[in-house]
PDB file of N, CA, C and O in Angstrom:
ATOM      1  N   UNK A   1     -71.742 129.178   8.308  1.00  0.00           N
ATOM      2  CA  UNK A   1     -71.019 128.617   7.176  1.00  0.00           C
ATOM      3  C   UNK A   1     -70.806 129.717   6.138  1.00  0.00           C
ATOM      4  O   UNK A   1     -71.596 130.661   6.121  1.00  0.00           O
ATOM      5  N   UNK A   2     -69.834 129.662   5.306  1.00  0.00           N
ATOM      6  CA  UNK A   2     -69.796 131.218   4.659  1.00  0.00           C
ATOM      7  C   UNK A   2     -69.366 130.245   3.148  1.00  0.00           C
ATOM      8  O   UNK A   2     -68.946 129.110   2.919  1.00  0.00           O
ATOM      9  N   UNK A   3     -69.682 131.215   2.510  1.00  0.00           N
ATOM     10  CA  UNK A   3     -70.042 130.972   1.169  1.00  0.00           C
ATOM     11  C   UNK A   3     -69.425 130.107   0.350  1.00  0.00           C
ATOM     12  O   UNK A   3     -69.853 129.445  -0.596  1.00  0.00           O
ATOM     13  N   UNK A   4     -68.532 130.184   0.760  1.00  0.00           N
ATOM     14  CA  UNK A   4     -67.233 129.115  -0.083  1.00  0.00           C
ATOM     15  C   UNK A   4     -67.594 127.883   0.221  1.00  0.00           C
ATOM     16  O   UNK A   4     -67.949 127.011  -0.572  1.00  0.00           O
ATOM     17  N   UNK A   5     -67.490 127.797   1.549  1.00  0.00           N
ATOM     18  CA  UNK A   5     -68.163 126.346   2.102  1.00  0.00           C
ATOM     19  C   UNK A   5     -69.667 125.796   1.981  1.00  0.00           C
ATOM     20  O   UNK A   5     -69.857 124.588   2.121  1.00  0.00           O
ATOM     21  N   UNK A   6     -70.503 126.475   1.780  1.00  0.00           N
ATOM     22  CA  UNK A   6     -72.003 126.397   1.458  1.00  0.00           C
ATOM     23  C   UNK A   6     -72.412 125.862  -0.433  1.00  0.00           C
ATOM     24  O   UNK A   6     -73.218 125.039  -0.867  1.00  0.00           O
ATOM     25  N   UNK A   7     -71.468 126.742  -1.106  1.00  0.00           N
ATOM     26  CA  UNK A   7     -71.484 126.280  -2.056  1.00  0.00           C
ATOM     27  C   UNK A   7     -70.680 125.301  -2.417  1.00  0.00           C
ATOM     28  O   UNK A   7     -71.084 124.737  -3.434  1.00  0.00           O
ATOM     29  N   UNK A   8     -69.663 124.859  -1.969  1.00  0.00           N
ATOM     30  CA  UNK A   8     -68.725 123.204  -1.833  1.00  0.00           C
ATOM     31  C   UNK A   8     -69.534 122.439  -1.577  1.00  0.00           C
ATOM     32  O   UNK A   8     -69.652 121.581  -2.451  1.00  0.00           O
ATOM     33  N   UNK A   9     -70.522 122.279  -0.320  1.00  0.00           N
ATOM     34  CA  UNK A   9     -71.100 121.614  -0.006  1.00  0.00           C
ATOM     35  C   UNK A   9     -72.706 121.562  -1.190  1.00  0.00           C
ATOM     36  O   UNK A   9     -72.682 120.666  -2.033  1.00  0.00           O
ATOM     37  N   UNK A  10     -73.272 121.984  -1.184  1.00  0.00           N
ATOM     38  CA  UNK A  10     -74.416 122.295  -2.743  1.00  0.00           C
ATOM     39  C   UNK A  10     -73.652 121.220  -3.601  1.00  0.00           C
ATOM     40  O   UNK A  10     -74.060 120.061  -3.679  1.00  0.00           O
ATOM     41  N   UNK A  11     -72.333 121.743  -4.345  1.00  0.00           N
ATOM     42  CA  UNK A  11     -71.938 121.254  -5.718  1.00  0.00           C
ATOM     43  C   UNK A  11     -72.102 119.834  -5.607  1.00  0.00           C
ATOM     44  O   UNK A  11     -72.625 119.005  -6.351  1.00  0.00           O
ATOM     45  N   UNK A  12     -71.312 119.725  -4.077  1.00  0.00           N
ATOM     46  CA  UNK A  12     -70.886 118.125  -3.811  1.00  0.00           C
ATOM     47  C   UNK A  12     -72.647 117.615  -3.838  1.00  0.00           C
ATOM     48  O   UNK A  12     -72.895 116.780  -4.709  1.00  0.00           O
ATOM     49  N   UNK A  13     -73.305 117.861  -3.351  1.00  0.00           N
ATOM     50  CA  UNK A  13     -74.393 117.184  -3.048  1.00  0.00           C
ATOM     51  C   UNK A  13     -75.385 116.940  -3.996  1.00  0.00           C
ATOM     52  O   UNK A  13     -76.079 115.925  -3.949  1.00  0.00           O
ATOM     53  N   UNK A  14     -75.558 118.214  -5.271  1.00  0.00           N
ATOM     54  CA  UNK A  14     -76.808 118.049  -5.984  1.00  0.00           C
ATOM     55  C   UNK A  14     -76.156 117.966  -7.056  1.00  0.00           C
ATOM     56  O   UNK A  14     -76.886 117.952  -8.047  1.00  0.00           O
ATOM     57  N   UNK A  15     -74.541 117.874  -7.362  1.00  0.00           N
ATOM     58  CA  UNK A  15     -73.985 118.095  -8.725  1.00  0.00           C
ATOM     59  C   UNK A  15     -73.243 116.645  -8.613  1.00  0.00           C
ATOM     60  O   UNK A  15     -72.852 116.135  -9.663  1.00  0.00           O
ATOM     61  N   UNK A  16     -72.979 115.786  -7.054  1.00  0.00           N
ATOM     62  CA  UNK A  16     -71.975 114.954  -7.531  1.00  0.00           C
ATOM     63  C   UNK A  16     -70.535 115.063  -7.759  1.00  0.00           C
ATOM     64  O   UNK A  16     -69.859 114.133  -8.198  1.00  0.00           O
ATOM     65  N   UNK A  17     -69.902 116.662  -7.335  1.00  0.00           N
ATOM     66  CA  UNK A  17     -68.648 116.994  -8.171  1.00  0.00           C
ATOM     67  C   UNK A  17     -67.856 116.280  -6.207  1.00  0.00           C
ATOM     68  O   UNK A  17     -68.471 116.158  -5.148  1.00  0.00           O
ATOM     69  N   UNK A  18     -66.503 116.015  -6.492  1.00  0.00           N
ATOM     70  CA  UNK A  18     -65.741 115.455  -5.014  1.00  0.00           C
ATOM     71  C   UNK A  18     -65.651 116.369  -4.308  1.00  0.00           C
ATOM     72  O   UNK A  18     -65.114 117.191  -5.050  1.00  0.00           O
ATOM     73  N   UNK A  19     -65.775 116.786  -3.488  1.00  0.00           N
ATOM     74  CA  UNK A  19     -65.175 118.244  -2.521  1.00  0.00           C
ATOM     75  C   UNK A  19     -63.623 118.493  -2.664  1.00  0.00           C
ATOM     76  O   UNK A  19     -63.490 119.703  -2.843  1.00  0.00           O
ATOM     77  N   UNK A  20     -62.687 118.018  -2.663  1.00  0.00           N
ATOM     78  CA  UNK A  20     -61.425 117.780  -3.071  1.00  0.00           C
ATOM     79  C   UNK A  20     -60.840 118.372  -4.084  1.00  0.00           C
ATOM     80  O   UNK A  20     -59.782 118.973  -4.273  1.00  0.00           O
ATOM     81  N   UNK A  21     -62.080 117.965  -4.902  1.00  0.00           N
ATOM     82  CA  UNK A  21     -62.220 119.235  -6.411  1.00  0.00           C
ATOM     83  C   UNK A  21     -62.309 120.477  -6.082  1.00  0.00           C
ATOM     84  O   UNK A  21     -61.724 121.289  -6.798  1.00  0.00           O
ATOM     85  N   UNK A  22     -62.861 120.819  -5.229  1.00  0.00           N
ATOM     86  CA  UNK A  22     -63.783 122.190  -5.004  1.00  0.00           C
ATOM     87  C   UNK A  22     -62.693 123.074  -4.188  1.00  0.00           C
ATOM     88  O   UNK A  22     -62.699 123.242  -2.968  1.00  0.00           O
ATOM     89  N   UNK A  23     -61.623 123.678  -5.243  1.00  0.00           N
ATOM     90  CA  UNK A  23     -61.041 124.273  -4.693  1.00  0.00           C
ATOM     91  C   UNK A  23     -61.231 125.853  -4.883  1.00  0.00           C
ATOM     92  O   UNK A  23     -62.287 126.172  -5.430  1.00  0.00           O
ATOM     93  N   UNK A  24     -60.288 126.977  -4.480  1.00  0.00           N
ATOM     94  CA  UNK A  24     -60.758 128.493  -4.722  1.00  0.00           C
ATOM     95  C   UNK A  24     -60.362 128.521  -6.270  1.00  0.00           C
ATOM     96  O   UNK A  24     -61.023 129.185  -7.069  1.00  0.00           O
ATOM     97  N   UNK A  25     -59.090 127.655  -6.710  1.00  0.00           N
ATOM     98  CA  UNK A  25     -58.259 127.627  -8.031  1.00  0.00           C
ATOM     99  C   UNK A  25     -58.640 126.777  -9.060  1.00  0.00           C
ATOM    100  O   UNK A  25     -58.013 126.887 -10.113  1.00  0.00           O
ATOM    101  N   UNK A  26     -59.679 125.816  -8.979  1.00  0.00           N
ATOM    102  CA  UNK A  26     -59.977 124.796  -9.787  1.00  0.00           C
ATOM    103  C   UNK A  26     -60.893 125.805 -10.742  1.00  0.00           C
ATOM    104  O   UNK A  26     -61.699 126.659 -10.373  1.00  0.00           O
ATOM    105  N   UNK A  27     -60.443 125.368 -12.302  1.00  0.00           N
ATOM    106  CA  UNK A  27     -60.956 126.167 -12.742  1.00  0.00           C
ATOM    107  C   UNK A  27     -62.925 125.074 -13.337  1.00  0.00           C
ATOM    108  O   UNK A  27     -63.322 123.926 -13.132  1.00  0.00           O
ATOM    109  N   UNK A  28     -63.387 126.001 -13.891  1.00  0.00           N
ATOM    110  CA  UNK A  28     -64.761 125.681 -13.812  1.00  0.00           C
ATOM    111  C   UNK A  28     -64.275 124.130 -14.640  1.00  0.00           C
ATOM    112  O   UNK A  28     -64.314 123.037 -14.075  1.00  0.00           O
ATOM    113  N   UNK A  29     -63.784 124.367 -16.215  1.00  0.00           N
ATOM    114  CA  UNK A  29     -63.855 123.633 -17.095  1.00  0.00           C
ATOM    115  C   UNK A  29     -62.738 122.116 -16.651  1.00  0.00           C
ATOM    116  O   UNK A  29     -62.462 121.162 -17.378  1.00  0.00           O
ATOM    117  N   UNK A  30     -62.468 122.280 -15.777  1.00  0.00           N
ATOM    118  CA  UNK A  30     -61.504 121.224 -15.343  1.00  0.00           C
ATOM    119  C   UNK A  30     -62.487 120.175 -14.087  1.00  0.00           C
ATOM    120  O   UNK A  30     -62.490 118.950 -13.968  1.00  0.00           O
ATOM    121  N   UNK A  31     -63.374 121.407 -13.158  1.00  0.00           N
ATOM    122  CA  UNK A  31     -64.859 121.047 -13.024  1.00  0.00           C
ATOM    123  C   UNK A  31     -66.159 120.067 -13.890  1.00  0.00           C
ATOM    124  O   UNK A  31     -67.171 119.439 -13.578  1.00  0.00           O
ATOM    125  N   UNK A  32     -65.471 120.373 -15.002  1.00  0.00           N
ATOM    126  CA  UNK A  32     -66.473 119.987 -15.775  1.00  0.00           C
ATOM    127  C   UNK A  32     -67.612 120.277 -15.708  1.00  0.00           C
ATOM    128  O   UNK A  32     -68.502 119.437 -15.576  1.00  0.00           O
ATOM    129  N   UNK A  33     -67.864 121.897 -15.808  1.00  0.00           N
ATOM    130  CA  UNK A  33     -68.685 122.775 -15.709  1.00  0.00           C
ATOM    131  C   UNK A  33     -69.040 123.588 -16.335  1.00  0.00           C
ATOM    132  O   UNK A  33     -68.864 124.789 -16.131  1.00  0.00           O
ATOM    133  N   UNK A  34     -69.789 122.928 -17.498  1.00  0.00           N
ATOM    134  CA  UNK A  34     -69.915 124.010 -18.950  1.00  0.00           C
ATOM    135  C   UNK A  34     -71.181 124.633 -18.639  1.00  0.00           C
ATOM    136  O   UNK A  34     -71.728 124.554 -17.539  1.00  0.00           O
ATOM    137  N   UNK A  35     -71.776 125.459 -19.976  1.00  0.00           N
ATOM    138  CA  UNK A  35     -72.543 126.324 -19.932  1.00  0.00           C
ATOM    139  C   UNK A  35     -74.101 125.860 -19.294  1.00  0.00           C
ATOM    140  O   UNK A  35     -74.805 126.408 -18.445  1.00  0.00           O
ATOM    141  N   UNK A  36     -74.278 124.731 -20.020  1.00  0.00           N
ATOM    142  CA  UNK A  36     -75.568 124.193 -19.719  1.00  0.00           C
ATOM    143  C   UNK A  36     -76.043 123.647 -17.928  1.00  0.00           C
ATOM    144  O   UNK A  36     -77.058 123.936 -17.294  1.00  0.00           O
ATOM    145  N   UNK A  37     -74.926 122.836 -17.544  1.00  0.00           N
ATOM    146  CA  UNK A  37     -74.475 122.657 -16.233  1.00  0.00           C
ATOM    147  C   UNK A  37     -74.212 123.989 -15.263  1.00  0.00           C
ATOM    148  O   UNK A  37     -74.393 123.949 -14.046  1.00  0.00           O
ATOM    149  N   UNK A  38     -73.725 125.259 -16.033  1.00  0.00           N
ATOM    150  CA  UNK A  38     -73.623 126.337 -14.980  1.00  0.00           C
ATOM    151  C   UNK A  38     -75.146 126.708 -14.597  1.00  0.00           C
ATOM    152  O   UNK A  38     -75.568 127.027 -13.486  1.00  0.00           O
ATOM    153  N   UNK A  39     -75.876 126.581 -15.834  1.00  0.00           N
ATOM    154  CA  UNK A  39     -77.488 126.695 -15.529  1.00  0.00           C
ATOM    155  C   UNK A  39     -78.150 126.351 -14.361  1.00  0.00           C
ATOM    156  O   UNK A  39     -78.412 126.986 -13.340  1.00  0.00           O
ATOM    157  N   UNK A  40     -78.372 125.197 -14.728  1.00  0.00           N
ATOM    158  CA  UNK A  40     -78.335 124.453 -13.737  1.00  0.00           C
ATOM    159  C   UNK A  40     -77.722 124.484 -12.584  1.00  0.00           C
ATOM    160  O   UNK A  40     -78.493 123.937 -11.796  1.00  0.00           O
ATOM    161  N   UNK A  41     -76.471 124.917 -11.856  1.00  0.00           N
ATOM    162  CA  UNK A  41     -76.476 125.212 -10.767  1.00  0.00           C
ATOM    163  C   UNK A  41     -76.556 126.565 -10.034  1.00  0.00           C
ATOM    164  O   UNK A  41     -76.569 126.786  -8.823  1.00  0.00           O
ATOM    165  N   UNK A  42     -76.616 127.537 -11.232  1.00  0.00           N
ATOM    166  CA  UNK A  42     -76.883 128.637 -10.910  1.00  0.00           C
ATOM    167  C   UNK A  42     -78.921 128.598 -10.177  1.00  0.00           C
ATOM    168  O   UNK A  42     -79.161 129.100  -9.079  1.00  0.00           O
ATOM    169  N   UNK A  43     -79.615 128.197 -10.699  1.00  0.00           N
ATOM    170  CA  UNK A  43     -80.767 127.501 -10.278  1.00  0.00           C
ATOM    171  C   UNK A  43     -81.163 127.239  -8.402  1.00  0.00           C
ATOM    172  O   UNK A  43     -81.969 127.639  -7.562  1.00  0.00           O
ATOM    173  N   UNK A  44     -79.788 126.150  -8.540  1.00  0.00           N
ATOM    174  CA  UNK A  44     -79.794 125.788  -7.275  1.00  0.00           C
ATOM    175  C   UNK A  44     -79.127 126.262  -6.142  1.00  0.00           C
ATOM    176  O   UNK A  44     -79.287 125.752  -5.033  1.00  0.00           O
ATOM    177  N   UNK A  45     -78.051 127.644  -6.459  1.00  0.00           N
ATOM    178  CA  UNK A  45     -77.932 128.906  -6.280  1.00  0.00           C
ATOM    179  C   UNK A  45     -78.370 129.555  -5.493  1.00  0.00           C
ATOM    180  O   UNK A  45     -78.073 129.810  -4.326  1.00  0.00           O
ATOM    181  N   UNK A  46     -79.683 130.066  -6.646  1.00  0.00           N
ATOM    182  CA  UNK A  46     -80.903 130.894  -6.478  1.00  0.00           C
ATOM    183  C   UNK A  46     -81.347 130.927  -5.301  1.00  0.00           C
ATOM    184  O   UNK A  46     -81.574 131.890  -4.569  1.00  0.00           O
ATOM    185  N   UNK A  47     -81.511 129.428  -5.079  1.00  0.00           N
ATOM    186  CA  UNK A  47     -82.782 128.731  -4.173  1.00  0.00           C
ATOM    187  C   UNK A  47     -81.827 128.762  -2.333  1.00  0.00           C
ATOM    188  O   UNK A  47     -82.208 129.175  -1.237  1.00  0.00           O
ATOM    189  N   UNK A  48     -80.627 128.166  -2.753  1.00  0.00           N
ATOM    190  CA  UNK A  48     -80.032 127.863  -1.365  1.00  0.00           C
ATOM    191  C   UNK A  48     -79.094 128.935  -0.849  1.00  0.00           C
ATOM    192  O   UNK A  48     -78.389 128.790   0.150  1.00  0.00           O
ATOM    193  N   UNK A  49     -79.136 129.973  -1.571  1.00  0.00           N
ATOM    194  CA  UNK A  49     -78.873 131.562  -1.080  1.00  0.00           C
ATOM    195  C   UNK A  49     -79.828 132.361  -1.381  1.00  0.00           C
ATOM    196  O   UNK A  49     -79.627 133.525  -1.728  1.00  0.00           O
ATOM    197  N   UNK A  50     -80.875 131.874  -1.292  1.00  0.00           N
ATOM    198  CA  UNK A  50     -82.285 132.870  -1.411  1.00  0.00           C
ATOM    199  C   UNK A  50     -81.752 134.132  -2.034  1.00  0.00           C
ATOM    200  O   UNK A  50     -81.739 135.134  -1.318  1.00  0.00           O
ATOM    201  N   UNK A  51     -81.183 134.248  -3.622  1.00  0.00           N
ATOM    202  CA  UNK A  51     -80.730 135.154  -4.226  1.00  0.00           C
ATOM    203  C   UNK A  51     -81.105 135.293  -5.758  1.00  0.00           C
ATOM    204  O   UNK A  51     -81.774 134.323  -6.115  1.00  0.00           O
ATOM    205  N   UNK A  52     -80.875 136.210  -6.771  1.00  0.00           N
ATOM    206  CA  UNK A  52     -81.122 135.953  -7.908  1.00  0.00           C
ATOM    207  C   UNK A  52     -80.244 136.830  -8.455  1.00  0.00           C
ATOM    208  O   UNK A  52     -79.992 137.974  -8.076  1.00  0.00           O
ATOM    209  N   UNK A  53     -79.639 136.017  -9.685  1.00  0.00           N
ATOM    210  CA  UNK A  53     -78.681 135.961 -10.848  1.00  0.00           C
ATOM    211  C   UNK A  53     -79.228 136.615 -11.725  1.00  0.00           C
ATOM    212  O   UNK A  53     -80.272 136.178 -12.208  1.00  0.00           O
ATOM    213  N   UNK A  54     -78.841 137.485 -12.045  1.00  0.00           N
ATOM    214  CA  UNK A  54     -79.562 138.426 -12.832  1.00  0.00           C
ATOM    215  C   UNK A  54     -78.229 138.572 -14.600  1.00  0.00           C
ATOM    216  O   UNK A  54     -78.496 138.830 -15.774  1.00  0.00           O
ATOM    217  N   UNK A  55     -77.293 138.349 -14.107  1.00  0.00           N
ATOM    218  CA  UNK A  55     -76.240 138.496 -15.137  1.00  0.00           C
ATOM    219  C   UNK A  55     -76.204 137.761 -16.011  1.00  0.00           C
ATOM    220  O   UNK A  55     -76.393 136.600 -15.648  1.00  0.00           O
ATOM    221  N   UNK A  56     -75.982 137.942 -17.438  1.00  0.00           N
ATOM    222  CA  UNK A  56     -76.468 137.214 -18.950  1.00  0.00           C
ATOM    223  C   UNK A  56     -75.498 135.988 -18.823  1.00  0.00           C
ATOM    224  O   UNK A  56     -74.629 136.110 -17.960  1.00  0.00           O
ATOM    225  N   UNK A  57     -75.514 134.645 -19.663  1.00  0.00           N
ATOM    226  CA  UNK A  57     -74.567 134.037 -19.582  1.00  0.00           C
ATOM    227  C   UNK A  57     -73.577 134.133 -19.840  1.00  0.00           C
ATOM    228  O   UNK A  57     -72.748 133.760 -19.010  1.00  0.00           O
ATOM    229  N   UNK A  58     -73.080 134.728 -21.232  1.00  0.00           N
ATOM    230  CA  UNK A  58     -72.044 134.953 -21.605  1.00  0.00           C
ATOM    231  C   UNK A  58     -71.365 136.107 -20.809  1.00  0.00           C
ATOM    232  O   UNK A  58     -70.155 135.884 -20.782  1.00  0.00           O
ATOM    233  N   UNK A  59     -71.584 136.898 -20.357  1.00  0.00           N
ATOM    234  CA  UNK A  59     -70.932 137.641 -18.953  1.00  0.00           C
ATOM    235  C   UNK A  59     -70.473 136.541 -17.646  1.00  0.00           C
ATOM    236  O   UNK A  59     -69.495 136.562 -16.898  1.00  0.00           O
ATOM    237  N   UNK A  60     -71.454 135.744 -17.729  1.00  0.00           N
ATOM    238  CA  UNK A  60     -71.145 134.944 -16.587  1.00  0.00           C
ATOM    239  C   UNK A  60     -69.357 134.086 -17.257  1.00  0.00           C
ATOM    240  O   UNK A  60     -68.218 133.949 -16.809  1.00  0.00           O
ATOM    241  N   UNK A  61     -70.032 133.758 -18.396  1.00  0.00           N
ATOM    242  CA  UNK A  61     -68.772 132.942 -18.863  1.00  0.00           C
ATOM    243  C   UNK A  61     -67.205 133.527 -19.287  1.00  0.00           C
ATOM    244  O   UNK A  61     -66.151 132.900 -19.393  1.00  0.00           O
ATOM    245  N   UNK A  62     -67.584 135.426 -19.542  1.00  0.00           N
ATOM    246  CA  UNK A  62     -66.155 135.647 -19.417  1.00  0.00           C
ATOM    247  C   UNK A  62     -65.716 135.763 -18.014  1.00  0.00           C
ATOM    248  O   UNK A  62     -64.550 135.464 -17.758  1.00  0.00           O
ATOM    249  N   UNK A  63     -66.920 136.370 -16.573  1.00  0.00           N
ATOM    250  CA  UNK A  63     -66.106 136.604 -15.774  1.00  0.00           C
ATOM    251  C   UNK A  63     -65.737 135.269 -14.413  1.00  0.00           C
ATOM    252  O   UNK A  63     -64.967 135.152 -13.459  1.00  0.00           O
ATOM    253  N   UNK A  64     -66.645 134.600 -14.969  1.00  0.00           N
ATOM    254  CA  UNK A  64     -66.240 133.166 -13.457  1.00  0.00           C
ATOM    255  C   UNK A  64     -65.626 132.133 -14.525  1.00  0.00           C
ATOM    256  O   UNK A  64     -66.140 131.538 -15.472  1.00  0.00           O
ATOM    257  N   UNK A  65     -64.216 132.158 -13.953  1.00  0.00           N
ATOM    258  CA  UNK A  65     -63.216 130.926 -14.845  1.00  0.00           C
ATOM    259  C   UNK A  65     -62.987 129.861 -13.216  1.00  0.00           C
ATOM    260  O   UNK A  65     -62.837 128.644 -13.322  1.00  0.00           O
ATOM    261  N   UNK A  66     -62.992 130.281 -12.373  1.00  0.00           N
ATOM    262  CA  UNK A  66     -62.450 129.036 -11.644  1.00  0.00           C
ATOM    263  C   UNK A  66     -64.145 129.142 -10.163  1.00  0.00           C
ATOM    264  O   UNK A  66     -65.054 129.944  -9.950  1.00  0.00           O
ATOM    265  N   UNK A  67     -63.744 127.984  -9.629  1.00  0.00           N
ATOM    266  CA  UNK A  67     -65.051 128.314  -8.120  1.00  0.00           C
ATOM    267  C   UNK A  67     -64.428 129.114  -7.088  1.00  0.00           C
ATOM    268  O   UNK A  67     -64.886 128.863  -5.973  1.00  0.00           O
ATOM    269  N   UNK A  68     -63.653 129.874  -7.111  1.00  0.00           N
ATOM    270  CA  UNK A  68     -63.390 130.910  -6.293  1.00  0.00           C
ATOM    271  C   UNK A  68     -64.205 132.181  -6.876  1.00  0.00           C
ATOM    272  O   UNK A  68     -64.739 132.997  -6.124  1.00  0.00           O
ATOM    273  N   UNK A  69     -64.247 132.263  -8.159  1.00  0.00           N
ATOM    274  CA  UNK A  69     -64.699 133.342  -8.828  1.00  0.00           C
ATOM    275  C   UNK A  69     -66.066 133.329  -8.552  1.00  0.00           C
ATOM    276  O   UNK A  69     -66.702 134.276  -8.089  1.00  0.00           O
ATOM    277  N   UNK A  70     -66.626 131.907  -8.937  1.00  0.00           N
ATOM    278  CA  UNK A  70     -68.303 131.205  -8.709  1.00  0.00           C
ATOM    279  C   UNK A  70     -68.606 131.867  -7.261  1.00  0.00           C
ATOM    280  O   UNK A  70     -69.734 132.250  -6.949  1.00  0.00           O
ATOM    281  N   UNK A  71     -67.594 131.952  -6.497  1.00  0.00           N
ATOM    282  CA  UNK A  71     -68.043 131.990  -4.562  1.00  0.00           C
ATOM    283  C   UNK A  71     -68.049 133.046  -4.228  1.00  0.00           C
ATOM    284  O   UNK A  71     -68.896 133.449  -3.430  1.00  0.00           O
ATOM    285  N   UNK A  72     -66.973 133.934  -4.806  1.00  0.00           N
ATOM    286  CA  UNK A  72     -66.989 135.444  -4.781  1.00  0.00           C
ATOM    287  C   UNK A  72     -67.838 136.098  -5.626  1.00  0.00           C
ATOM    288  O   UNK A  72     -67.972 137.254  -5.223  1.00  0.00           O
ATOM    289  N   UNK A  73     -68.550 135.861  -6.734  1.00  0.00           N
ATOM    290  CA  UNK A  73     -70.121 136.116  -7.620  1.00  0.00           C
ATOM    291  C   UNK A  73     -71.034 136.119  -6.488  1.00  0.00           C
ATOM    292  O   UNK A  73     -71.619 137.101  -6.030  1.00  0.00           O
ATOM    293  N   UNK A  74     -71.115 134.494  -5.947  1.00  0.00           N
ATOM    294  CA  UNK A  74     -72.435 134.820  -5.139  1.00  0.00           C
ATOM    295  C   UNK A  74     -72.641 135.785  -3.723  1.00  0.00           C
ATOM    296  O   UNK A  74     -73.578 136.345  -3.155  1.00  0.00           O
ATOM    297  N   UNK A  75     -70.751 135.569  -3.470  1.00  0.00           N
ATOM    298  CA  UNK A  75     -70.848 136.664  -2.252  1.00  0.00           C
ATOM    299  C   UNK A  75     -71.476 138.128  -2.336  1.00  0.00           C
ATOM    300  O   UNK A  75     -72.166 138.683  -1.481  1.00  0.00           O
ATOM    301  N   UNK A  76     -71.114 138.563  -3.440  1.00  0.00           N
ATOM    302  CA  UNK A  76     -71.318 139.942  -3.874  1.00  0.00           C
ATOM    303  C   UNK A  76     -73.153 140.186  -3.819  1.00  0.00           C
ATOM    304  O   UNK A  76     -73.673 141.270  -3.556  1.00  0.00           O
ATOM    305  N   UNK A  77     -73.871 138.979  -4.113  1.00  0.00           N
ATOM    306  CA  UNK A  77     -75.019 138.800  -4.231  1.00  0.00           C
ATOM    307  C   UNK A  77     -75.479 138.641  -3.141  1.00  0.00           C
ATOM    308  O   UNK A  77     -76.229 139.583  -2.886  1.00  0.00           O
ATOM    309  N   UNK A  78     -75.406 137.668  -2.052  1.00  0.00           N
ATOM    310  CA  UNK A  78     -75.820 138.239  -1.114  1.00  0.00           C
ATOM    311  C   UNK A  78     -75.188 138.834  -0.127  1.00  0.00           C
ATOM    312  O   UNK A  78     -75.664 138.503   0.959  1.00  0.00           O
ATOM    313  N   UNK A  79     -73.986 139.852  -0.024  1.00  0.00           N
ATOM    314  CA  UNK A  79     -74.030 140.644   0.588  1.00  0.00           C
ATOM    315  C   UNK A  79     -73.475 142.207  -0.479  1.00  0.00           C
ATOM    316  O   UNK A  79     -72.347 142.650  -0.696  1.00  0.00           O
ATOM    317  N   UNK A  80     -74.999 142.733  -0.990  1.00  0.00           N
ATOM    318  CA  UNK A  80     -74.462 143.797  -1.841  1.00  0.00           C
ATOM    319  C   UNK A  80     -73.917 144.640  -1.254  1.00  0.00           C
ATOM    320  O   UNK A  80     -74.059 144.588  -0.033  1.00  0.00           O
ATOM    321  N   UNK A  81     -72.990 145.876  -1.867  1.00  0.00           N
ATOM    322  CA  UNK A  81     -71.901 146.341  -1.463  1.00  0.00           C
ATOM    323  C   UNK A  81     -72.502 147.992  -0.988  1.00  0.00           C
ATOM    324  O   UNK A  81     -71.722 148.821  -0.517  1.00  0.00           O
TER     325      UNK A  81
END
């Protein structure tokens, strides 16, 4: 399963968000995916890509605007370059 799909499947499951939603273009805030909530799934993240987020929030918040951005973040994480 590769990342895009791993984390679709996560959001849908521990966040509740539709899969339908979960597109590469949907942007976070249309998600309804603010700061406190990115926490929080950054968390569950962590855990189900055995990875760690090391980047401040407000970095997080200028550079992931949609879940393509969210999928390509964690790609980079676990597979560093």
């Amino acid at each position: 399963m590769d990342t895009l799909a791993k984390l679709r499947e996560l959001l849908h499951r521990d966040f509740d968000i539709p899969v339908e939603k979960l597109t590469r273009d949907a942007s976070l805030e249309d998600l309804e995916i603010d700061s406190l909530r990115m926490i929080e799934i950054l968390f569950s993240v962590e855990e189900a890509f055995n990875i760690t987020v090391q980047a401040e929030q407000n970095e997080l918040r200028a550079r992931l605007k949609t879940f393509g951005d969210l999928a390509d973040y964690i790609e980079t994480l676990v597979k560093p370059a």
